[in-house]
Biopython code that builds the backbone (N, CA, C, O; Angstrom):
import numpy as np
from Bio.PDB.StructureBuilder import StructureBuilder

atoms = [
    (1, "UNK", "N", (-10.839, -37.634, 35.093)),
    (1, "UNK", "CA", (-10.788, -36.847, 33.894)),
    (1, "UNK", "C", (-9.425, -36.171, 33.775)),
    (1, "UNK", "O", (-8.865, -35.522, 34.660)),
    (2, "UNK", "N", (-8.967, -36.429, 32.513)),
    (2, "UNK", "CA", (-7.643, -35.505, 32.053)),
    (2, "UNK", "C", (-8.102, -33.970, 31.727)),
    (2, "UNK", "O", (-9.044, -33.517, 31.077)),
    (3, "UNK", "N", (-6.890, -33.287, 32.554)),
    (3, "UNK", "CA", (-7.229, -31.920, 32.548)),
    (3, "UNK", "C", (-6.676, -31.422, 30.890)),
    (3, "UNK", "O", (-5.448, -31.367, 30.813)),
    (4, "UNK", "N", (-7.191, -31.178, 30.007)),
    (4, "UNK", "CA", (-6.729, -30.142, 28.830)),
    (4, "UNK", "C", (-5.918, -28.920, 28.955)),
    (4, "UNK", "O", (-6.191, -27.740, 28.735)),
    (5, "UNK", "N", (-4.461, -29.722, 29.516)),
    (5, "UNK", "CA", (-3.878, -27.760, 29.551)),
    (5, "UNK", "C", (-2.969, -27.529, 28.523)),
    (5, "UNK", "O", (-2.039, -26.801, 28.871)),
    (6, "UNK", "N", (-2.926, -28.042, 26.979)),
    (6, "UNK", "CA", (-2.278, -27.666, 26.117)),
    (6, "UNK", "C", (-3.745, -27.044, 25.107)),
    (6, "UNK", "O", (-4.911, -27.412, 24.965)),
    (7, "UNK", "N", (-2.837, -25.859, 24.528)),
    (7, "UNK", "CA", (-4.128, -25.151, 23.858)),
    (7, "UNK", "C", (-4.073, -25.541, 22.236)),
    (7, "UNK", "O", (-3.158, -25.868, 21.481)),
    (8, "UNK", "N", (-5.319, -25.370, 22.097)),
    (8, "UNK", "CA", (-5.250, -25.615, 20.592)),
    (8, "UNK", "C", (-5.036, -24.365, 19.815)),
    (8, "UNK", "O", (-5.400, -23.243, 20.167)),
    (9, "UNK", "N", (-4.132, -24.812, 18.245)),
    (9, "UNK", "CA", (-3.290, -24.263, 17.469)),
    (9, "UNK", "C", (-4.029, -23.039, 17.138)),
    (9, "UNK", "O", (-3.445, -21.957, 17.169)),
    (10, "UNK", "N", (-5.269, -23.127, 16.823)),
    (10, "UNK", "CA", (-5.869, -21.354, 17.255)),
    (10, "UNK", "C", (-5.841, -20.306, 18.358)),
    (10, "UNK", "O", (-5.699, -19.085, 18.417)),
    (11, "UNK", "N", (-5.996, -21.097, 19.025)),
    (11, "UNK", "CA", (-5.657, -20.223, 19.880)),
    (11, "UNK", "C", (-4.242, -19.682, 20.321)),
    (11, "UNK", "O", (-3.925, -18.684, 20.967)),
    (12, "UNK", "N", (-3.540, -20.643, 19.773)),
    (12, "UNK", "CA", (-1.608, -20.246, 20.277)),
    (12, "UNK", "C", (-1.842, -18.850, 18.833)),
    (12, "UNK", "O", (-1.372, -17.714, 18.881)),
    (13, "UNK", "N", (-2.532, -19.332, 17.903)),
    (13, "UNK", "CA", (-2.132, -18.136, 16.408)),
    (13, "UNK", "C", (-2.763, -17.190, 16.881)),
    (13, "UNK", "O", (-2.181, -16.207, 16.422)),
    (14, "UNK", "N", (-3.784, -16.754, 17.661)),
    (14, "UNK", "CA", (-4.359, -15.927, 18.428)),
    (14, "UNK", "C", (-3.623, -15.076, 19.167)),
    (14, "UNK", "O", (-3.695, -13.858, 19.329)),
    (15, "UNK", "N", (-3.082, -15.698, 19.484)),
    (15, "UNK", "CA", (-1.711, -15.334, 21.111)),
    (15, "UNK", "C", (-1.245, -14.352, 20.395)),
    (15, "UNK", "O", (-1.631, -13.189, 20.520)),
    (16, "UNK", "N", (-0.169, -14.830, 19.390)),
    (16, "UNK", "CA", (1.265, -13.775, 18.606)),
    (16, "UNK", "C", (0.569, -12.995, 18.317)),
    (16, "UNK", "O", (-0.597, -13.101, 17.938)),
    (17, "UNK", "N", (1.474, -11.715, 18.522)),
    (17, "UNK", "CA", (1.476, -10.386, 17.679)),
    (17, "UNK", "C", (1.649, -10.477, 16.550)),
    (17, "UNK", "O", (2.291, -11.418, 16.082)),
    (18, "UNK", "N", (0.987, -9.277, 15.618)),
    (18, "UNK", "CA", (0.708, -9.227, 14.190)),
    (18, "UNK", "C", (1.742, -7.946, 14.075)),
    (18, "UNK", "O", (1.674, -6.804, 14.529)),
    (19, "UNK", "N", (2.628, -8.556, 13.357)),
    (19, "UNK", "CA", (4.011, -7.690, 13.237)),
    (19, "UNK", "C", (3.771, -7.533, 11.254)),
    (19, "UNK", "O", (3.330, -8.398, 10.497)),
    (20, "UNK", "N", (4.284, -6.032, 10.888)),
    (20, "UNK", "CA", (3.855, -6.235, 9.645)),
    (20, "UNK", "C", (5.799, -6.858, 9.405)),
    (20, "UNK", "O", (6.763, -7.091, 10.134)),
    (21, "UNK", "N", (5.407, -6.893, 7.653)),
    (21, "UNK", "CA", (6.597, -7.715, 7.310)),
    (21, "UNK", "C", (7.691, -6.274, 6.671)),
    (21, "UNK", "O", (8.823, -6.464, 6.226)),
    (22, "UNK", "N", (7.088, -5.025, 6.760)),
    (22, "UNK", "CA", (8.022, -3.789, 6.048)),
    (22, "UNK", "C", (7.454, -2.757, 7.357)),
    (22, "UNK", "O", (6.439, -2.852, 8.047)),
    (23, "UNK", "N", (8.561, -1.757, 7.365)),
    (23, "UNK", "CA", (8.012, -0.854, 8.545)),
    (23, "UNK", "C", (7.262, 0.583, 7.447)),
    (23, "UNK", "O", (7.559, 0.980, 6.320)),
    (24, "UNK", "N", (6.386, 0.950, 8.281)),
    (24, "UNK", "CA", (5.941, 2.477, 7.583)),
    (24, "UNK", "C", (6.805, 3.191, 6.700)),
    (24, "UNK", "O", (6.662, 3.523, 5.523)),
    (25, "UNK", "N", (8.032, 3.412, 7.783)),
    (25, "UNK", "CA", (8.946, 4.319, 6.661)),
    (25, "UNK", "C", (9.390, 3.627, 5.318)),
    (25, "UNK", "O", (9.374, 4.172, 4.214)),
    (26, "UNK", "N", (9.711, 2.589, 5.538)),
    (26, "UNK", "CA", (10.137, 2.018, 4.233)),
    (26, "UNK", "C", (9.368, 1.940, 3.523)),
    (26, "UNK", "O", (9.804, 2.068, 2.379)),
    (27, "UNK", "N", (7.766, 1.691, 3.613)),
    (27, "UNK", "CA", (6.821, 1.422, 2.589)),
    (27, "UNK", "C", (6.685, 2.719, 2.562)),
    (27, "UNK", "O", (6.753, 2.775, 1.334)),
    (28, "UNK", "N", (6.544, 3.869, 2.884)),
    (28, "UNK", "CA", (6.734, 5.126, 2.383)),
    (28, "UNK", "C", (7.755, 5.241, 1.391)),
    (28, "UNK", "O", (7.457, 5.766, 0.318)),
    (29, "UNK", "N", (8.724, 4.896, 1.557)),
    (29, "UNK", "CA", (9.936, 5.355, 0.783)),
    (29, "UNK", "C", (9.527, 4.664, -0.562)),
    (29, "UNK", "O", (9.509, 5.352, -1.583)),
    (30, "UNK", "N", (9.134, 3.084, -0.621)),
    (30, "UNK", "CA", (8.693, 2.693, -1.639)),
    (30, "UNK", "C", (7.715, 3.067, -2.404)),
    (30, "UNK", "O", (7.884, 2.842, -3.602)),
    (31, "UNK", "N", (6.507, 3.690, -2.017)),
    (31, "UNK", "CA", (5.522, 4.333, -2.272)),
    (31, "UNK", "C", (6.005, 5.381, -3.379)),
    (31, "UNK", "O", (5.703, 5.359, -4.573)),
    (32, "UNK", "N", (6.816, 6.296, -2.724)),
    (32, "UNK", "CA", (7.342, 7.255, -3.312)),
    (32, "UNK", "C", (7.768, 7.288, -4.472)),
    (32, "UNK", "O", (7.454, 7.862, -5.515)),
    (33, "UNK", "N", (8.982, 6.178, -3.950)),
    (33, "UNK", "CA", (9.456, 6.063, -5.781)),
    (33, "UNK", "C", (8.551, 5.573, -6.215)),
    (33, "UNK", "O", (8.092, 6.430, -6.971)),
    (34, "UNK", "N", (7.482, 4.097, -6.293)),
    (34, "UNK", "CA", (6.710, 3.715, -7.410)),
    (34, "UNK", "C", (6.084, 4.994, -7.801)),
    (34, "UNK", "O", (6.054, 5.188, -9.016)),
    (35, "UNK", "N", (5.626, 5.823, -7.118)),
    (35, "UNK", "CA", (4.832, 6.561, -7.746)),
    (35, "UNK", "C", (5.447, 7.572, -8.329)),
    (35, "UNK", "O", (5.067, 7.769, -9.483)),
    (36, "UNK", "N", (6.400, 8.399, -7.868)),
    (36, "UNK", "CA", (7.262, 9.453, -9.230)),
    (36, "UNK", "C", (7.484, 8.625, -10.423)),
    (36, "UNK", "O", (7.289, 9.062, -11.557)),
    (37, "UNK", "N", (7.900, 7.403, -10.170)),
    (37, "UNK", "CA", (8.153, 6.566, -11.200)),
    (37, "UNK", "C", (7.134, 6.516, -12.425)),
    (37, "UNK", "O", (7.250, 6.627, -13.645)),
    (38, "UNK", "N", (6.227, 6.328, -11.658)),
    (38, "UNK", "CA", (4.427, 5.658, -12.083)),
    (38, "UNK", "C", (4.217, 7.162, -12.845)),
    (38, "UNK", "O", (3.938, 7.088, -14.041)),
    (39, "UNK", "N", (4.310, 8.306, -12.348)),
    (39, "UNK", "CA", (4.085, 9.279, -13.085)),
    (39, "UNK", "C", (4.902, 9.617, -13.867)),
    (39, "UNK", "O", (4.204, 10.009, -14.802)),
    (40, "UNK", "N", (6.440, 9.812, -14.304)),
    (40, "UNK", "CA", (7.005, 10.509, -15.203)),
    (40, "UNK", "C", (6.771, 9.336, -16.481)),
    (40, "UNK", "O", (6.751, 9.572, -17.689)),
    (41, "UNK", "N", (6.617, 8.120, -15.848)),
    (41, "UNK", "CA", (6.596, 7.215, -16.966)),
    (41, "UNK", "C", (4.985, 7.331, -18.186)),
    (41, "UNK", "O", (4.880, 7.176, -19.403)),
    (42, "UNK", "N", (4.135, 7.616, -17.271)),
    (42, "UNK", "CA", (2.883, 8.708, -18.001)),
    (42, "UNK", "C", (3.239, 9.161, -18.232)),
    (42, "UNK", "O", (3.687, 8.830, -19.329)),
    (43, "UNK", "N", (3.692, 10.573, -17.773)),
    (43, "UNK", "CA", (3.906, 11.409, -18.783)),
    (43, "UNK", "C", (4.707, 11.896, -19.306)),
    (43, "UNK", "O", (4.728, 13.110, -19.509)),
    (44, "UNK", "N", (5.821, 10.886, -19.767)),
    (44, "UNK", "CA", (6.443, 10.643, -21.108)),
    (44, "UNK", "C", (6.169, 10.006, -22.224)),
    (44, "UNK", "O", (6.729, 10.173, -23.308)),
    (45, "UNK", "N", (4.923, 8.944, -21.860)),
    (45, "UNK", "CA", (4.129, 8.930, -22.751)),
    (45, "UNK", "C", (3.212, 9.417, -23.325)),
    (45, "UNK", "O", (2.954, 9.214, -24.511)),
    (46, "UNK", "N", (2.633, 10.079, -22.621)),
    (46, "UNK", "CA", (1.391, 11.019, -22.714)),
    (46, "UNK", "C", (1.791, 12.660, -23.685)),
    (46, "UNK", "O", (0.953, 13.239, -24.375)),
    (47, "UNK", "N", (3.300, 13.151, -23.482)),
    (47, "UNK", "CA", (3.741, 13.874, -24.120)),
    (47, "UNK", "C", (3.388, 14.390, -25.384)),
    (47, "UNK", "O", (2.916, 15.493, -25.658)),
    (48, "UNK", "N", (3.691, 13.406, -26.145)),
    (48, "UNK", "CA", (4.281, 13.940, -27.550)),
    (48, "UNK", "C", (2.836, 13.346, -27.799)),
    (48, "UNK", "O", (3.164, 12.696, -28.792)),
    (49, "UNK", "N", (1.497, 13.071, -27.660)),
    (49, "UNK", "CA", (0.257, 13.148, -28.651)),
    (49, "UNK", "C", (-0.855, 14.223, -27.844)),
    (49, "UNK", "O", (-1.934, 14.620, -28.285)),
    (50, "UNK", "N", (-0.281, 14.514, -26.658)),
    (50, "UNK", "CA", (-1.664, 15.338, -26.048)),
    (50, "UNK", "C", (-1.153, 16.685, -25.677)),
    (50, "UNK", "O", (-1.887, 17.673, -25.625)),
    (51, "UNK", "N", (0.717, 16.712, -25.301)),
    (51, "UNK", "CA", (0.811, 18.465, -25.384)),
    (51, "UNK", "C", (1.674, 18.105, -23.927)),
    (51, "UNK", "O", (1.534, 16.987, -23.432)),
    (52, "UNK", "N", (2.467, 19.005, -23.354)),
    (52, "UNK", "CA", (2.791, 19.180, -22.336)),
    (52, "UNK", "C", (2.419, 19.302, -21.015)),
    (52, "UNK", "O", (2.908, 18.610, -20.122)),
    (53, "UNK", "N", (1.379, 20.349, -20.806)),
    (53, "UNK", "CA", (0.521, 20.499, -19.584)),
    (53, "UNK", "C", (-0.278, 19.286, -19.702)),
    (53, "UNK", "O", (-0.309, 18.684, -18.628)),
    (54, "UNK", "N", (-0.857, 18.786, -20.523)),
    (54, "UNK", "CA", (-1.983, 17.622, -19.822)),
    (54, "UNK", "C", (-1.065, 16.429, -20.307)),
    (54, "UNK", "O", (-1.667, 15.368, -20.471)),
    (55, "UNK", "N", (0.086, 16.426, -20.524)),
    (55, "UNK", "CA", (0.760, 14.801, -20.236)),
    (55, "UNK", "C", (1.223, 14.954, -18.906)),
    (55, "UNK", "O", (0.929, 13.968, -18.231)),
    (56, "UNK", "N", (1.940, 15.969, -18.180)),
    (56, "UNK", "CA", (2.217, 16.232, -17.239)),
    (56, "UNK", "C", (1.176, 16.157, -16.346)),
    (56, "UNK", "O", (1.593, 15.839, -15.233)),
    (57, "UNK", "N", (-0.128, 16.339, -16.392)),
    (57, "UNK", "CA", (-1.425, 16.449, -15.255)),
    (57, "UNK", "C", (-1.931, 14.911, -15.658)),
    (57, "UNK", "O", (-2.681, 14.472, -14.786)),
    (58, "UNK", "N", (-1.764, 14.203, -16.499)),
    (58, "UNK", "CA", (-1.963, 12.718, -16.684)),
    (58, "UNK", "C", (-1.146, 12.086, -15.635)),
    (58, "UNK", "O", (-1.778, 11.405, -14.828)),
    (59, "UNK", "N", (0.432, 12.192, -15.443)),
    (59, "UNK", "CA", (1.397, 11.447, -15.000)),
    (59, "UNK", "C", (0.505, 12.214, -13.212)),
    (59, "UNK", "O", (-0.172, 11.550, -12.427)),
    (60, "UNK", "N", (0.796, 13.453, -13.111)),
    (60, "UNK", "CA", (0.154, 13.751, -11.684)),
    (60, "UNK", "C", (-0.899, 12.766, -11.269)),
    (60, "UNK", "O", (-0.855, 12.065, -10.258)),
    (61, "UNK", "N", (-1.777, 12.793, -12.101)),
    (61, "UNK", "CA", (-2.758, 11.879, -11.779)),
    (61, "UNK", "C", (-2.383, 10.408, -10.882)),
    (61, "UNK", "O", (-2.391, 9.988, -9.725)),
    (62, "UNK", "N", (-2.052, 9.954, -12.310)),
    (62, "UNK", "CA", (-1.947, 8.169, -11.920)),
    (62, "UNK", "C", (-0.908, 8.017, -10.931)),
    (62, "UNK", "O", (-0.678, 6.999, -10.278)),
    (63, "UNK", "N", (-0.396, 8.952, -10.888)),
    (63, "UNK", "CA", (0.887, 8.983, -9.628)),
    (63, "UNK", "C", (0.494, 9.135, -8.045)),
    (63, "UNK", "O", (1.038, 8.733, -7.016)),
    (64, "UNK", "N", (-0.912, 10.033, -8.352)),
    (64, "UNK", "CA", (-1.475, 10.151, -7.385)),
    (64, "UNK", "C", (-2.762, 9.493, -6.674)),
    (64, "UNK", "O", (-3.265, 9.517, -5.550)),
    (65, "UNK", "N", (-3.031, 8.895, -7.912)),
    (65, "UNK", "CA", (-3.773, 7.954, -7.380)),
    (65, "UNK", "C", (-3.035, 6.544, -6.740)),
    (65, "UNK", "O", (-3.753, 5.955, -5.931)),
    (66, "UNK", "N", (-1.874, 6.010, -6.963)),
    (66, "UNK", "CA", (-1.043, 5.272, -6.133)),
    (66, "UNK", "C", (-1.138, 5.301, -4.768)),
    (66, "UNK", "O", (-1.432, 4.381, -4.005)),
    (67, "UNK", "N", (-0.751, 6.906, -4.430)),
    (67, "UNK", "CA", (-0.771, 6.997, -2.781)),
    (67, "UNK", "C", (-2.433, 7.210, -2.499)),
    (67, "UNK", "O", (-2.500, 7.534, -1.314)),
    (68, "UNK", "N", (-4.071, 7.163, -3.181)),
    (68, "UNK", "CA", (-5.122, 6.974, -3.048)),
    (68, "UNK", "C", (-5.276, 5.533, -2.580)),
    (68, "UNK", "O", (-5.748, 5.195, -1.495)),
    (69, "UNK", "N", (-4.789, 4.672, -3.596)),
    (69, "UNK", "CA", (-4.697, 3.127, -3.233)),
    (69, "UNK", "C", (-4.268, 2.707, -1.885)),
    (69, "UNK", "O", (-4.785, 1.937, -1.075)),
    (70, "UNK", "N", (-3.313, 3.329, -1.860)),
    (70, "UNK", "CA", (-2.224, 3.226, -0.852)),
    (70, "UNK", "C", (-2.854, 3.155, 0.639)),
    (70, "UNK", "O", (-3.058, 2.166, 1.343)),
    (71, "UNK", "N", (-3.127, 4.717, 0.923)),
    (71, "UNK", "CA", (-4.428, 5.107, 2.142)),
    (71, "UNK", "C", (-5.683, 4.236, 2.124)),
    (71, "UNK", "O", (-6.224, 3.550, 2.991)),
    (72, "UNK", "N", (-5.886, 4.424, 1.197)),
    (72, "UNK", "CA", (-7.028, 3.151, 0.768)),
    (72, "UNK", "C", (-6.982, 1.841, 1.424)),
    (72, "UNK", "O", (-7.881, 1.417, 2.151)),
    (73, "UNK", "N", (-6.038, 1.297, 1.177)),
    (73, "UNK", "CA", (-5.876, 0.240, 1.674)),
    (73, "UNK", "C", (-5.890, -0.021, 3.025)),
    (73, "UNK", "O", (-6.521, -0.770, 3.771)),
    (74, "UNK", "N", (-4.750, 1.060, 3.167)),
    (74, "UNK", "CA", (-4.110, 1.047, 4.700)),
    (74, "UNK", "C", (-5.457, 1.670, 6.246)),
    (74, "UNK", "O", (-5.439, 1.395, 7.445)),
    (75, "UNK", "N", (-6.571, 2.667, 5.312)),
    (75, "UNK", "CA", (-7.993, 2.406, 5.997)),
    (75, "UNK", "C", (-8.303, 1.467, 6.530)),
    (75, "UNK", "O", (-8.284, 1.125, 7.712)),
    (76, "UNK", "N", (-8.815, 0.703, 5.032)),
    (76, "UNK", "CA", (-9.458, -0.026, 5.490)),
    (76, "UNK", "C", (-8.954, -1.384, 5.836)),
    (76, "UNK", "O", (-9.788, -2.275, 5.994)),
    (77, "UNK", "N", (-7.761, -1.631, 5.964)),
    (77, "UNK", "CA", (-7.365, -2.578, 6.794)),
    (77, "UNK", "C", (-7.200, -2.580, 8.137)),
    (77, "UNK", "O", (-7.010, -3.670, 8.677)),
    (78, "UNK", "N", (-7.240, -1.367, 8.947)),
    (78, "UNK", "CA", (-7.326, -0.835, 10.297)),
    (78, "UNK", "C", (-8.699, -0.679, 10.885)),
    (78, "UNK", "O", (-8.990, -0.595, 12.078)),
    (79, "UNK", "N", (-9.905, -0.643, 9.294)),
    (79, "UNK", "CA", (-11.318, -0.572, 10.367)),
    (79, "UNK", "C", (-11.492, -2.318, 10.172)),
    (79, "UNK", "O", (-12.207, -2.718, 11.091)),
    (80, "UNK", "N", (-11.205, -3.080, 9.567)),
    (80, "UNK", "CA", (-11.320, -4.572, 9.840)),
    (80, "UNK", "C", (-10.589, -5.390, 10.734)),
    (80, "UNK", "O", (-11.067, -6.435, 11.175)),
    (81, "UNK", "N", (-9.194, -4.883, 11.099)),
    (81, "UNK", "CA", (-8.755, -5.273, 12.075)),
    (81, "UNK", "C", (-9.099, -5.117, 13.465)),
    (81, "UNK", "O", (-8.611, -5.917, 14.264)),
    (82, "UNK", "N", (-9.930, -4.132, 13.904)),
    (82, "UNK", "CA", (-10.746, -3.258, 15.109)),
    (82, "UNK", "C", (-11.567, -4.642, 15.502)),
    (82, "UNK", "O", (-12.398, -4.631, 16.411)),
]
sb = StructureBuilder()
sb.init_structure("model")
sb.init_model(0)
sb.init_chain("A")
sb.init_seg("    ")
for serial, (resi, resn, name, xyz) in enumerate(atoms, 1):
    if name == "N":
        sb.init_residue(resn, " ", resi, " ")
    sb.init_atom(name, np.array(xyz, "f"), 0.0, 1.0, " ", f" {name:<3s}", serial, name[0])
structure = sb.get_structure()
């Protein structure tokens, strides 16, 4: 009998480390801007038909729900990877 000592291609993809493709800080940094972005761009639209304070608490919002997504994600991709 031939001994099997080359492994199969699952198991070598098994082997490597899972390296992400951006580091934390940078996807922070990106985060950031999309989302100031994500908000002033609300609420400069939101402005001139609903009033100042609530175009401004519109743009807070959706700006802030970005970094919700964000954590969101980054959860629950750490309790599935476990």
């Amino acid at each position: 009998m031939a001994k099997n000592t080359s492994k199969t291609k699952k198991q070598k993809e098994e082997e490597l480390p899972i390296r992400p493709w951006i580091s934390m800080r940078g996807g922070m940094i990106v985060m950031t801007i999309t989302s100031l972005a994500l908000a002033v761009l609300i609420a400069w639209q939101a402005i001139p038909s609903t009033g100042w304070l609530e175009g401004i608490l519109w743009g807070l919002l959706f700006g802030g729900l970005i970094w919700a997504i964000f954590f969101g994600n980054l959860w629950i991709t750490r309790k599935l990877r476990k």
